[in-house]
C-alpha positions in Angstrom: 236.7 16.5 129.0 239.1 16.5 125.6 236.9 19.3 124.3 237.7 21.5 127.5 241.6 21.5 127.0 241.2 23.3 124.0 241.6 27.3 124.6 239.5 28.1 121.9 236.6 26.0 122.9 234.3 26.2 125.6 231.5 23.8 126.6 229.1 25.5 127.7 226.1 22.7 127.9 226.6 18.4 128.5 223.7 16.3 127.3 223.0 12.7 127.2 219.7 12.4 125.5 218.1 14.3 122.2 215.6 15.4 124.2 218.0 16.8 127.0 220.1 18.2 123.8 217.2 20.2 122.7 216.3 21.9 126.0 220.1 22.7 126.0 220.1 24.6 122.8 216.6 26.3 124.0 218.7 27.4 127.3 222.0 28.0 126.0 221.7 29.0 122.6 225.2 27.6 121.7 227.4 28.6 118.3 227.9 24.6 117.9 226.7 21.3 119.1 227.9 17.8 119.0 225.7 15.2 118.4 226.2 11.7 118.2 224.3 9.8 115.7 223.0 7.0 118.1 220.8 8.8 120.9 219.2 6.4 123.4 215.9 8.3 123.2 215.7 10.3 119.7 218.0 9.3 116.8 220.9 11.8 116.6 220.1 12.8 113.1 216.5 13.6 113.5 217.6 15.8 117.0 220.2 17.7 114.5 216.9 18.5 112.4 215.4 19.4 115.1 217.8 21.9 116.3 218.3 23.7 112.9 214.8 24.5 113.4 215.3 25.8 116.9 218.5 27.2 116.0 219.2 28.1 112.2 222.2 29.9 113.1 223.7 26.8 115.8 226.2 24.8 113.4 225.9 21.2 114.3 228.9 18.4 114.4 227.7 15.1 113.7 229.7 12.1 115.6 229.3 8.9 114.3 230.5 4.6 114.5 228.5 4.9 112.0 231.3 6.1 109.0 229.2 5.4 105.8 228.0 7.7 103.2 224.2 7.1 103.8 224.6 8.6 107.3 226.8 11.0 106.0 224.2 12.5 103.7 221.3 11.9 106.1 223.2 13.9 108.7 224.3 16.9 106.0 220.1 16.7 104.8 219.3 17.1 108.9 221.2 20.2 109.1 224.9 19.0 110.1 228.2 21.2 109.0 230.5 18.6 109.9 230.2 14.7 110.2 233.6 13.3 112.1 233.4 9.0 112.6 234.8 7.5 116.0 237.7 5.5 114.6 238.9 9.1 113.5 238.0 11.5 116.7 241.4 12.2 118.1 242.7 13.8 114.7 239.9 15.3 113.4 237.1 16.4 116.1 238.3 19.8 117.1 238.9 20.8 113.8 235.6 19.7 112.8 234.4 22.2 115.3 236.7 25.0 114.7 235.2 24.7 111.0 231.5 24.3 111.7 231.7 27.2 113.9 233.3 29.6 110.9 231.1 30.8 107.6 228.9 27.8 106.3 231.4 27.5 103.2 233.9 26.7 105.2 232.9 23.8 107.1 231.4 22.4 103.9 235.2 21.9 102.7 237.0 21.1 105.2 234.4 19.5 107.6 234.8 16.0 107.5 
């Protein structure tokens, strides 16, 4: 709901599983997903490397509890522009987006 008040971004696909994610990304074919780390069927992480392969050019946002380096770099190794921790979503989750969806070297410095 937060994401659709924003006039630059529109959500075009709502998922609840990796596996519902995936089929999303097959159908929609979206510029950028948002993924949380903990998935109830298929961890977040391995979904994100997942959808690099079924989407090289779909720049993925990884959202996290989880705040600590280790899932940091397993979420950049699975493919992810952007890595934005729950205690921090108000301040920083659009812009994560707004970066992941520019060139790569963007998102890579100012994506967290």
């Amino acid at each position: 709901m937060r994401l659709g008040m924003e006039p630059d971004i529109v959500v075009v696909g709502e998922a609840d599983t990796g596996t519902s994610a995936l089929d999303q990304v097959i159908e929609v074919r979206p510029d950028v997903v948002l993924l949380d780390v903990n998935l109830p069927d298929v961890d977040g992480i391995a979904t994100a490397a997942r959808v690099r392969a079924l989407s090289p050019d779909c720049a993925i946002v990884m959202l996290s509890m989880h705040d600590d380096a280790a899932t940091r770099e397993r979420a950049r190794l699975a493919g992810a522009r952007a890595f934005v921790g729950k205690h921090d979503i108000d301040n920083a989750l659009t812009s994560a987006i707004r970066a992941a969806a520019g060139p790569a070297d963007e998102a890579e410095e100012g994506g967290d």
